[in-house]
MARDOPA-893455 format. One record per residue (C-alpha): x negated, y, z; residue in three letters. Coordinates in steps of 0.5 Angstrom, whole numbers, plus 500, padded with zeros to 3 digits. Layout:
% residues N
XYZALA...
//
This chain:
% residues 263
818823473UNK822824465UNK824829463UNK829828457UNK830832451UNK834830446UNK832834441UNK827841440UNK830847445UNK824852443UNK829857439UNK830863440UNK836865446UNK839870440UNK840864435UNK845862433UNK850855434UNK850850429UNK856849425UNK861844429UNK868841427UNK873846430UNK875839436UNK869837437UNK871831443UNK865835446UNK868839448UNK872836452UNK866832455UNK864838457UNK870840461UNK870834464UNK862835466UNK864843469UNK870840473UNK868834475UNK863835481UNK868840484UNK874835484UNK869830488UNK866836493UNK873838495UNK875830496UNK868828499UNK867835504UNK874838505UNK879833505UNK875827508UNK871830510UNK877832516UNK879826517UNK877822524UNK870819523UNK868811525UNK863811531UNK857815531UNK860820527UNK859817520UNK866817516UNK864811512UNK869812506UNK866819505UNK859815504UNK862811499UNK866817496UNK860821496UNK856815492UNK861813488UNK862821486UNK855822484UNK854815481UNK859816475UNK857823474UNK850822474UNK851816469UNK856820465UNK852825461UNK847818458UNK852815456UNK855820453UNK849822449UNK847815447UNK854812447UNK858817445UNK854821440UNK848815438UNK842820441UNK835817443UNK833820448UNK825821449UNK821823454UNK816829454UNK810831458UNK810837462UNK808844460UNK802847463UNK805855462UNK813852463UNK811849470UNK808856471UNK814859471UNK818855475UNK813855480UNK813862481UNK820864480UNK822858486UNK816861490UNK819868489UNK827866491UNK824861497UNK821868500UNK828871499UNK830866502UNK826867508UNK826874509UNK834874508UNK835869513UNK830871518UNK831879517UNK837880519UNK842873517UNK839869523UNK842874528UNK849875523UNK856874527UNK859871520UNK854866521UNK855864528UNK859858526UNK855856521UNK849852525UNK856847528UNK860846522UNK852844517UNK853840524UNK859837523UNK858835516UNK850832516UNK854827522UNK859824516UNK852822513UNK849820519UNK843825519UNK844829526UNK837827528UNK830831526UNK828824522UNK834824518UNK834831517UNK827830514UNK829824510UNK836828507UNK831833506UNK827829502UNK832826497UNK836832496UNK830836494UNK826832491UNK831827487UNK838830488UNK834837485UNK832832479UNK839830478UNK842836478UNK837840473UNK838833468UNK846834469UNK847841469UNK841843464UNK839837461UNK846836459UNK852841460UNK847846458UNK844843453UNK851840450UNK854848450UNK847850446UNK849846441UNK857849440UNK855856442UNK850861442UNK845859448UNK846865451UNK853864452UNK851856453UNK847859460UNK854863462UNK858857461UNK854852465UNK851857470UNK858859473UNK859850472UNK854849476UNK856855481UNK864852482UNK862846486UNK857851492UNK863856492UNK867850496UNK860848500UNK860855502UNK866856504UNK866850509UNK859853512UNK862860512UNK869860515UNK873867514UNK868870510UNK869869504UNK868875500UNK863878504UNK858871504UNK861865500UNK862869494UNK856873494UNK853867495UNK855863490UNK854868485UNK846868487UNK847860486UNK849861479UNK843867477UNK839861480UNK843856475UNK842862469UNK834862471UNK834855470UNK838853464UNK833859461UNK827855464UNK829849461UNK830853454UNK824857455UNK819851456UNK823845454UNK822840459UNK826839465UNK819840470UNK819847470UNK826848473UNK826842477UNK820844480UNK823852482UNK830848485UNK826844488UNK823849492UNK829854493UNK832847496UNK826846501UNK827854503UNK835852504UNK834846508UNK829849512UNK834854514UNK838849515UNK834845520UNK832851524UNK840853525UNK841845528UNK834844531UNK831849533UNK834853541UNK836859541UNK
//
């Protein structure tokens, strides 16, 4: 796998931005970047996602909102980069001490994952809709069997991770890093990277906003914090995409035993 790196990201998280123009047009490629992905999962899983699926329980114009959706948000930030701003883009090798990290934080949060849901969150009333509504929307992707769920799992933690650590901390953070201080880089693009799980979340937990969703989402963007860290620690994607990967796994391994497991 490639991990992009466009330019050095070993500085300290207390340095300072470079000097940059007062209307940089990165700027508004970063608003496009942080609004983008919610914009899609609103149309693609609320709005669509309601509307009368094809035979089978697939909603084919949700498929191809879907893949349109991450097409051009997963192709925007190279063309940006080498288009826009005329960067090369290199790969890197991974980093023995950076993978080490990554490893041990998504073994930590996949361990949490398990004790929060097999301890007390299995047997939660507020989540006693959640296995019919996780139901609903894998049908719209025609993975309702434990195959498909296997092969869904597979591409979202395997290469959906990948994509994400390379649009959220590659670019979105990356870019930020290079306007303002990496701290407030880490604010900005972890609380991004949260928005468009606060509409999942608000899906799979109807009702329970405040004591679930938000909660939450908030965890998502503490995950999205520690990898934008990682990723500025180590200086390669490999270590947060091997951390995501594993919270991933955890997540969806969850989410097999609320389908396909009796009760």
């Amino acid at each position: 796998m490639t991990a992009f790196n466009p330019e050095k990201s070993n500085e300290r998280l207390a340095s300072t931005a470079s000097p940059r123009k007062r209307f940089d047009p990165t700027w508004g490629a970063l608003l496009f970047a942080l609004l983008f992905p919610s914009l899609t999962a609103w149309i693609y899983f609320v709005v669509l996602a309601s509307r009368p699926a094809a035979p089978g329980g697939t909603s084919y114009l949700a498929l191809i909102t879907y893949a349109a959706s991450k097409a051009v948000q997963f192709a925007f930030p190279l063309a940006w980069v080498m288009l826009i701003e005329r960067r090369r883009v290199t790969v890197t090798r991974p980093r023995p001490a950076g993978l080490r990290l990554g490893l041990a934080f998504g073994l930590v949060v996949m361990a949490l994952v398990f004790v929060a849901y097999f301890g007390f969150l299995r047997s939660n009333p507020m989540l006693a809709s959640t296995p019919e509504k996780v139901l609903s929307r894998i049908k719209l992707f025609h993975a309702d069997t434990p195959l498909r769920y296997a092969l869904l799992t597979l591409f979202l933690a395997g290469v959906h991770s990948l994509l994400e650590e390379y649009y959220w901390r590659w670019f979105v953070f990356g870019e930020l890093r290079r306007l303002i201080t990496p701290v407030a880089a880490i604010v900005v693009s972890s609380f991004g990277f949260m928005a468009h799980h606060v509409i999942l979340l608000w899906v799979y937990l109807p009702g329970h906003f405040w004591e679930a969703a938000l909660p939450f989402s908030l965890c998502v963007a503490g995950g999205g914090a520690a990898w934008a860290w990682l990723y500025h620690r180590a200086g390669t994607l490999y270590a947060p995409w091997l951390s995501h990967l594993l919270v991933d796994v955890a997540i969806l391994a969850v989410g097999y035993e609320m389908i396909f497991v009796p009760r």
